[in-house]
Legacy VTK file of the C-alpha trace (Angstrom):
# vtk DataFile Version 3.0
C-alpha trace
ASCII
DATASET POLYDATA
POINTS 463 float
-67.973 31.733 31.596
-70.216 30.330 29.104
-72.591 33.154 28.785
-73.223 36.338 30.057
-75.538 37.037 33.317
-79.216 37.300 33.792
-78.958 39.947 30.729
-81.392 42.692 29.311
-80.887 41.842 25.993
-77.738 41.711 24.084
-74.375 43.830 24.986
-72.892 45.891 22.570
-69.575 47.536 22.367
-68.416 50.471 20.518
-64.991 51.141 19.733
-62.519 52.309 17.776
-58.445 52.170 16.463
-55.736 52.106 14.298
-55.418 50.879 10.662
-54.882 48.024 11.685
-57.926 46.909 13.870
-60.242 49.698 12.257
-63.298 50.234 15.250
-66.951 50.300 15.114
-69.693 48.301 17.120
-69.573 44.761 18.795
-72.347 42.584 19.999
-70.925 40.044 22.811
-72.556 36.306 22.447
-71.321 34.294 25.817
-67.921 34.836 25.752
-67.346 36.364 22.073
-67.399 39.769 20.268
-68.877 39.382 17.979
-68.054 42.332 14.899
-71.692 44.401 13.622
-69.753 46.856 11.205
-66.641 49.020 11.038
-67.414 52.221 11.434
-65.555 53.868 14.397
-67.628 54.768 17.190
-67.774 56.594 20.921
-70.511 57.059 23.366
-73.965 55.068 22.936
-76.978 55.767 24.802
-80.403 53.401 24.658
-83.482 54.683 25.714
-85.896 51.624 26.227
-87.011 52.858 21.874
-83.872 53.709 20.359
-80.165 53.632 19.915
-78.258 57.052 19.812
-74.880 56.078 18.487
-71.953 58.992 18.316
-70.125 58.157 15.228
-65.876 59.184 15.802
-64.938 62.243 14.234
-61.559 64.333 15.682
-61.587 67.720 16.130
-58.326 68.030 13.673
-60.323 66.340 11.180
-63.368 68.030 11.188
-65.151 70.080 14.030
-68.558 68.351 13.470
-70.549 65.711 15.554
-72.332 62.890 13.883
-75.196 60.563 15.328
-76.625 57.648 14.210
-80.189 56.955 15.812
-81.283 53.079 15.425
-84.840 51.133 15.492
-85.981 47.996 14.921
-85.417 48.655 11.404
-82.270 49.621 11.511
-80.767 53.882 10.956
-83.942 55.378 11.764
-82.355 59.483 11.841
-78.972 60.834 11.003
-77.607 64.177 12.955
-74.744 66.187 12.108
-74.091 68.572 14.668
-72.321 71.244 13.735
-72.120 72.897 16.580
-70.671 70.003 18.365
-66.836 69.101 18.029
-65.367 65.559 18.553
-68.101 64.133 20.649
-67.298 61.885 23.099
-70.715 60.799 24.895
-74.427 60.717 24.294
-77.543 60.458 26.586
-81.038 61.522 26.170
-83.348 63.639 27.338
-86.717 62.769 26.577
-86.553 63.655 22.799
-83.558 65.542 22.932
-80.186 64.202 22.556
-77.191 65.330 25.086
-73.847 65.197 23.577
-70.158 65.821 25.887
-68.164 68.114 23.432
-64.728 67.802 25.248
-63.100 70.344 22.039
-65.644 72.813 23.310
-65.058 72.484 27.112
-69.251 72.006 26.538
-72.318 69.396 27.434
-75.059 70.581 24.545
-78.685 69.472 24.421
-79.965 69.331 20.777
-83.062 68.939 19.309
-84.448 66.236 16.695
-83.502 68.811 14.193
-80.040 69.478 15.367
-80.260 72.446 16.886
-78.987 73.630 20.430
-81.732 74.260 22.986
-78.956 74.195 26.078
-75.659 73.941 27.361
-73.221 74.202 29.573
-69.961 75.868 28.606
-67.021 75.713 31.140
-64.187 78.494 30.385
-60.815 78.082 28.837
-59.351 76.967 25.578
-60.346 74.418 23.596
-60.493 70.785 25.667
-58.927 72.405 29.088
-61.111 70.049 31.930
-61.277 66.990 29.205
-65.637 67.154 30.127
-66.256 63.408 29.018
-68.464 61.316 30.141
-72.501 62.218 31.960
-75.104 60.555 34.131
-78.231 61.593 35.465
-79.556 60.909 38.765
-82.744 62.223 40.420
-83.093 64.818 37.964
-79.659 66.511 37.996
-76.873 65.998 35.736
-73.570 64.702 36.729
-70.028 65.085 34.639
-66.733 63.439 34.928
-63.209 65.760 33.609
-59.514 65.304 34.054
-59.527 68.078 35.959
-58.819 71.951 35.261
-55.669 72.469 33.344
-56.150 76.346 32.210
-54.198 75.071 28.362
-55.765 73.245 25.939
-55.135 69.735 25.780
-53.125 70.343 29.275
-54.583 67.123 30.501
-52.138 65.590 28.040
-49.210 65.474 30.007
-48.180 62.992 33.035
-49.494 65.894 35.210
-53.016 64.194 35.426
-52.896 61.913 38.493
-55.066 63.028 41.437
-56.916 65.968 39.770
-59.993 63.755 38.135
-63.057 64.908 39.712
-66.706 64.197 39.499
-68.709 67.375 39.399
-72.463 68.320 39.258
-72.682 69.468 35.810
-74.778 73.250 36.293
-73.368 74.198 39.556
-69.802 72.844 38.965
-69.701 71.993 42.404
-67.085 68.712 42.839
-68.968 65.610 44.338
-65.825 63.338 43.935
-62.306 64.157 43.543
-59.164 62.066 43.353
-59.671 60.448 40.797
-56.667 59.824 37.473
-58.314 60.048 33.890
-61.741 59.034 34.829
-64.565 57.653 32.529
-68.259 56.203 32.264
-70.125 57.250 35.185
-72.724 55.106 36.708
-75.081 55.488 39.844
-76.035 52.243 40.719
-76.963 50.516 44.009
-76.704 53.645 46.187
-72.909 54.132 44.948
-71.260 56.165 42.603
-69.482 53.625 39.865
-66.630 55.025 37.668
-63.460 53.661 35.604
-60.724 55.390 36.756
-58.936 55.092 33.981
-55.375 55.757 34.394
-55.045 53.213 37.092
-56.493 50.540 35.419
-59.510 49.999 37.757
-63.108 50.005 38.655
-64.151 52.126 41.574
-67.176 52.186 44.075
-67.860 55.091 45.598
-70.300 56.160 48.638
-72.240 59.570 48.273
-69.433 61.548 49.870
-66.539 59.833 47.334
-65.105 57.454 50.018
-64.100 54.087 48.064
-65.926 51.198 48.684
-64.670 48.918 46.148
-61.293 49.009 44.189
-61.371 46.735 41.093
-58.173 46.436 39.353
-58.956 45.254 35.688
-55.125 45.182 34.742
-56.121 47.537 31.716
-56.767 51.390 31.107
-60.679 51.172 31.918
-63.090 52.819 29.907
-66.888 51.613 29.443
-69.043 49.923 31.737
-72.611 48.125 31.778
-74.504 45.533 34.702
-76.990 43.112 34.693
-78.239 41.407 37.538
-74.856 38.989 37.890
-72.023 41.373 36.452
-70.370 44.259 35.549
-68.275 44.410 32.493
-65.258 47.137 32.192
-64.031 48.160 29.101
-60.468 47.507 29.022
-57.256 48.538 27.129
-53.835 49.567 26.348
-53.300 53.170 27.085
-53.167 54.963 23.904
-49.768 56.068 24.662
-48.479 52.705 25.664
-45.493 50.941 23.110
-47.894 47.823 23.784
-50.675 48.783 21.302
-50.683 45.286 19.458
-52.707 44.173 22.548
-56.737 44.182 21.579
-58.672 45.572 23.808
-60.676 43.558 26.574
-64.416 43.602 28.423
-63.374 42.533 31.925
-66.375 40.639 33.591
-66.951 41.342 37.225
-69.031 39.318 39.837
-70.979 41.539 41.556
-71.418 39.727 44.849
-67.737 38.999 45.287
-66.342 41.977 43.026
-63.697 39.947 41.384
-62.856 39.379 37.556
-64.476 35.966 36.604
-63.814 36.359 32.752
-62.020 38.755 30.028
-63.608 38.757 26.733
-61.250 40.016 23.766
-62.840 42.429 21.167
-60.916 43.065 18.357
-60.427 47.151 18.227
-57.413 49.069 20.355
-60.007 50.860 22.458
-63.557 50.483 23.711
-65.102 54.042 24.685
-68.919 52.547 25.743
-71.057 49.443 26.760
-74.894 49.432 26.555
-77.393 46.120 27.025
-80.177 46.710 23.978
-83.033 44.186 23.299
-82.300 41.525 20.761
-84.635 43.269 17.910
-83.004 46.080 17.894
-79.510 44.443 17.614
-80.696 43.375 14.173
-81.769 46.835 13.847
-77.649 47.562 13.992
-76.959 44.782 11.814
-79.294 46.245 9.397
-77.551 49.630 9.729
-78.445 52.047 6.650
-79.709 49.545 4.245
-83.272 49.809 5.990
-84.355 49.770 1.853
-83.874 46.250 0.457
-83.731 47.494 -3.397
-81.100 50.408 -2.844
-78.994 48.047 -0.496
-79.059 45.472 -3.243
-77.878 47.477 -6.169
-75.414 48.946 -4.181
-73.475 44.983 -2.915
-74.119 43.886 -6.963
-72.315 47.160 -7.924
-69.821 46.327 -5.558
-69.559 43.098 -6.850
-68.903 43.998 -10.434
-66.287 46.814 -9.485
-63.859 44.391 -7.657
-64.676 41.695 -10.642
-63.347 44.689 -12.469
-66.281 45.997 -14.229
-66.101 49.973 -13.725
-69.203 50.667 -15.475
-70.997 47.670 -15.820
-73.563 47.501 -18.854
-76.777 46.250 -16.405
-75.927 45.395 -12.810
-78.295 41.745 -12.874
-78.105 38.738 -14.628
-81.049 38.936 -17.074
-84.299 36.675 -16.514
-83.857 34.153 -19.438
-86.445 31.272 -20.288
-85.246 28.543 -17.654
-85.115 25.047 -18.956
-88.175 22.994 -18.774
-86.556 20.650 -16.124
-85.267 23.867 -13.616
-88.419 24.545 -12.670
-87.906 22.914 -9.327
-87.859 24.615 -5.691
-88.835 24.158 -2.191
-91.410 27.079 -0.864
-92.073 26.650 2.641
-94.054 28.533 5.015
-96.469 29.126 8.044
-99.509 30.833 6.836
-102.287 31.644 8.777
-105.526 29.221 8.536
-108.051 32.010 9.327
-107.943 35.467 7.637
-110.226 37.918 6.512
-111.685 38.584 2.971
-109.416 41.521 1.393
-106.930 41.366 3.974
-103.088 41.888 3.355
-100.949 38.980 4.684
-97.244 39.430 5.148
-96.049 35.632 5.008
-91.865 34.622 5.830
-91.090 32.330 3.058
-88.010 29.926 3.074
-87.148 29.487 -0.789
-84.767 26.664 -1.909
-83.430 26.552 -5.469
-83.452 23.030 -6.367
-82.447 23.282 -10.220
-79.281 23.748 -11.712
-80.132 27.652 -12.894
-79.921 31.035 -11.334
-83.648 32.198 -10.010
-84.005 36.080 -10.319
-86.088 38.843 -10.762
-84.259 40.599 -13.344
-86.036 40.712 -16.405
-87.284 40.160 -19.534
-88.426 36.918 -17.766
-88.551 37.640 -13.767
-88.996 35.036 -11.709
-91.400 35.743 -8.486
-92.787 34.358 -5.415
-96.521 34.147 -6.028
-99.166 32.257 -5.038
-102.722 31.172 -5.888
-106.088 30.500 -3.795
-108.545 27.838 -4.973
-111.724 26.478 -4.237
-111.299 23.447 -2.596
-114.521 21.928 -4.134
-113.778 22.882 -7.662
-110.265 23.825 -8.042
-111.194 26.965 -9.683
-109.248 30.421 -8.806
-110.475 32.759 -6.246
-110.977 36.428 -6.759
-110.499 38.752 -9.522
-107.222 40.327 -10.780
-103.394 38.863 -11.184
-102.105 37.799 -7.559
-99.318 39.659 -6.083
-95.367 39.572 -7.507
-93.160 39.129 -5.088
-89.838 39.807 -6.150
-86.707 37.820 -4.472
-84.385 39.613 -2.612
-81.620 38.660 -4.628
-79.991 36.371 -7.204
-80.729 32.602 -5.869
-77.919 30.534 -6.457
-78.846 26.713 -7.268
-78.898 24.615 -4.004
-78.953 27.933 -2.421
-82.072 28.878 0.677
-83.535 32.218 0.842
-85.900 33.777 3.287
-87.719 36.166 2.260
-91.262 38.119 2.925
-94.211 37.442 0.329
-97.102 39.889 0.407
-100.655 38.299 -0.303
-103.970 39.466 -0.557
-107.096 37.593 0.581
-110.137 37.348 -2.306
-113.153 38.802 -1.872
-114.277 35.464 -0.667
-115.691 33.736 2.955
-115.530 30.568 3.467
-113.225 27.658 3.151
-110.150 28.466 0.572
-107.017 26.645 -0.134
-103.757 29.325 -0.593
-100.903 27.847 -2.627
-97.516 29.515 -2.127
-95.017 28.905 -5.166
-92.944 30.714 -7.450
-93.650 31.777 -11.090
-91.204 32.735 -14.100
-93.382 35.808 -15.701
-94.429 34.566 -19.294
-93.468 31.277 -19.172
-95.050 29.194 -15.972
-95.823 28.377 -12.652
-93.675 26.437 -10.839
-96.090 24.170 -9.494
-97.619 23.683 -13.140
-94.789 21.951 -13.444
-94.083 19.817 -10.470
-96.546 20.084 -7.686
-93.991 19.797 -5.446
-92.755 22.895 -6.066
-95.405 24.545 -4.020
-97.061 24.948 -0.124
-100.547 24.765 0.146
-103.284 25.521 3.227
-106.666 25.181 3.846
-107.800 28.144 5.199
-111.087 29.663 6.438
-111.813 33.099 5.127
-114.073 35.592 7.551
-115.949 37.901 6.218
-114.596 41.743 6.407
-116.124 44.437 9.049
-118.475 46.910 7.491
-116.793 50.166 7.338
-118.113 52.775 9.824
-120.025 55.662 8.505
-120.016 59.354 8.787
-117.334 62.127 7.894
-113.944 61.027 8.379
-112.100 62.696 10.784
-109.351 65.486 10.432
-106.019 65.402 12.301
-105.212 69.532 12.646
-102.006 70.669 13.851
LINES 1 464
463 0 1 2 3 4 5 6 7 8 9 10 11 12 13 14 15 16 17 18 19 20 21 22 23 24 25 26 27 28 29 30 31 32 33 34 35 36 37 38 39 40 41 42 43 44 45 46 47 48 49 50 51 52 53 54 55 56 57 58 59 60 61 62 63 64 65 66 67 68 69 70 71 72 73 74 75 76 77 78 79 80 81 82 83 84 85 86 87 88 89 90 91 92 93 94 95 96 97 98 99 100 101 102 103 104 105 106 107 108 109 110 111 112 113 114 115 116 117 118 119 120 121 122 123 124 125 126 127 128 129 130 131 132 133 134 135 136 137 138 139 140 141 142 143 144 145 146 147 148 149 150 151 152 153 154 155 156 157 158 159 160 161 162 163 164 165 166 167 168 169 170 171 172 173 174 175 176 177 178 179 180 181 182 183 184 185 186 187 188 189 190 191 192 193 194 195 196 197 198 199 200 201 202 203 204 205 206 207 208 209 210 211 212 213 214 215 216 217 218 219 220 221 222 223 224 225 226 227 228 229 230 231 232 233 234 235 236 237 238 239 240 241 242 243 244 245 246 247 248 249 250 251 252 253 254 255 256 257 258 259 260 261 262 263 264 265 266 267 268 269 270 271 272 273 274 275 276 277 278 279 280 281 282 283 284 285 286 287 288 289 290 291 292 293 294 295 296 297 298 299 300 301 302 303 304 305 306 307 308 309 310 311 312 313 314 315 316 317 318 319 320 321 322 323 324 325 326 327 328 329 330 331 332 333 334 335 336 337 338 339 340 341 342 343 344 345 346 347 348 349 350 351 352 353 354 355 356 357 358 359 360 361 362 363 364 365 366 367 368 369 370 371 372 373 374 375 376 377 378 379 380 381 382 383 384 385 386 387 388 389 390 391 392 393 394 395 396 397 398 399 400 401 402 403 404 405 406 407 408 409 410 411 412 413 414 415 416 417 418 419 420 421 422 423 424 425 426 427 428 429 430 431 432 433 434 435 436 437 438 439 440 441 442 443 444 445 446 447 448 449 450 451 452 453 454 455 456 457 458 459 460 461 462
């Protein structure tokens, strides 16, 4: 299969394992997995906005529950929930965020802040029913467990098959029982879908728990997302098995003639969850914490130095010297807008190529920028008062090394026709295109004049 179905956006896979696989989140391209990061994770939940990612923490290791809640931009909120314990998986509800605590025998609703505002608490010692996985249909919450074992941890036996059951999370009334180890509950198409994970399938089930469809993926199934052409089943060795070199597998599924039609190895031991997001925020993930460009910078260069062996290096950039005469040479290229308005602030994606022999950076005592200049096309003479805009580059630019980057400019106080020249600049020394006049990117551009501000009081936001 060269790609996946008629998809929502881009699947993503979190999982986790051993030393030697390590775990964290995958983002499948056609038939690939494509690794995002390392960090070992469980349940995901995407709410058309945002990403709620559980973050894998055992109960022996620490009885706290961490989340990771993703934009666009990449971590927009960290939780820890301390009154959570080896969460397994996430949904949401509205702007609350409802975590399976399988440790605590408990499904808890918690608050932006943290904090508990419900739950649901079944009896017994710690992890007795195995509580692991949650779906919501027509406004009532639905739970699948191993099954009531009265001993904590009692699912953890060979005692298991048979005594799976889907319940209705408030009531604890069973809806479906039968079922061995089962996982990732879906309701979808008028039918209950669930891994039933212990016998290595995918099963349909009708409202009263008759089977439909029996899907046997050949692997311990755990995780499951559709689009309009597929399912696709988590798949792996059970944990227990002496086979545990085996990675684990997303098992694609037609949906008209519920067969396999394609396995897609991910390289982790286990996948808990599946989830389609939209292709922005997938780069939101990529992103991950370093949603601040400077702090995420010093931190790789530090990096950098350390394994060079430099334990406490004396500055962590190469310092800005005087470049030769003949390195000022780059390539700046751009699409700026040909109509803006006088004082406005343009946000323009620049593609820099160093096209000397010499590092370009910012570091000082001589910085080098992206900058840029606007000119009267009649006379040639600048445009607008004050220095233009620094824009520092995002890193060291190595030579024959391309950059993109984002250059911030500000439009004169100016209407009419303008030409803006995009280039770079070493601070103290020269412009670039001073030199050559290839080194810069220039527009004609027509400059409107700006609205005239309302009057009156402004207005005050009281909360």
């Amino acid at each position: 299969m060269e790609a996946l179905g008629d998809a929502p956006g881009v699947l993503i896979a979190s999982a986790f394992g051993d030393g030697t696989t390590g775990g964290g989140l995958f983002a499948i391209e056609g038939s690939q997995a494509v690794r995002v990061d390392w960090i070992a994770s469980m349940g995901l939940a995407f709410d058309g906005r945002r990403l709620a990612r559980n973050l894998r923490c055992q109960p022996l290791d620490a009885r706290v529950g961490e989340i990771a809640i993703y934009d666009e931009r990449g971590v927009q909120r960290y939780l820890r929930l301390d009154a959570a314990a080896a969460v397994h998986d996430l949904a949401w509800d509205g702007e609350n965020i409802v975590a399976v605590s399988p440790w605590r025998n408990a499904v808890q609703w918690f608050s932006p802040a943290g904090e508990v505002v419900h739950q649901v608490i079944y009896p017994g010692p710690p992890d007795a029913w195995h509580i692991n996985c949650i779906a919501l249909r027509d406004g009532v919450w639905y739970a699948t467990m191993f099954g009531d074992f009265g001993t904590a941890r009692g699912w953890n036996s060979n005692a298991c098959e048979g005594r799976g059951r889907i319940v209705a999370l408030t009531t604890g009334a069973t809806v479906v029982d039968g079922l061995t180890m089962p996982h990732s509950l879906r309701w979808i198409d008028g039918m209950w879908l669930v891994c039933n994970s212990e016998l290595n399938e995918l099963l349909a089930l009708d409202e009263s728990g008759r089977t439909i469809r029996r899907v046997p993926c050949e692997l311990w199934t755990r995780g499951l997302a559709c689009d309009d052409d597929f399912f696709y089943v988590g798949g792996c060795q059970r944990r227990n098995s002496h086979e545990l070199s085996g990675n684990a597998q997303i098992v694609v599924v037609d949906r008209q003639t519920w067969k396999p039609v394609d396995r897609i190895p991910v390289q982790a031991h286990e996948i808990y969850d599946l989830t389609f997001v939209p292709r922005s925020l997938h780069a939101g993930l990529l992103r991950g914490f370093d949603v601040n460009p400077q702090r995420a910078a010093e931190y790789r260069q530090y990096r950098i130095l350390s394994e060079l062996g430099v334990e406490q290096p004396r500055s962590l950039w190469p310092t800005g010297d005087q470049l030769p005469w003949h390195d000022f040479r780059c390539t700046v290229s751009c699409d700026a807008p040909r109509q803006c308005t006088s004082g406005e602030l343009l946000e323009i994606a620049l593609r820099v190529k160093n096209r000397s022999a010499s590092f370009f950076t910012s570091a000082p005592p001589l910085p080098v920028y992206a900058s840029y200049k606007w000119l009267d096309p009649a006379t040639g003479a600048y445009l607008g008062e004050g220095r233009a805009l620094r824009n520092p580059l995002p890193r060291t630019v190595f030579p024959g090394e391309t950059i993109e980057m984002t250059a911030l400019v500000i439009v004169p106080q100016h209407t009419g026709a303008a030409i803006l020249r995009l280039t770079l600049i070493q601070e103290g020394i020269s412009w670039f295109d001073d030199q050559e006049p290839a080194n810069a990117t220039t527009f004609d551009v027509t400059i409107a004049p700006a609205p005239v501000p309302e009057t009156g009081n402004p207005s005050i936001l009281v909360r």
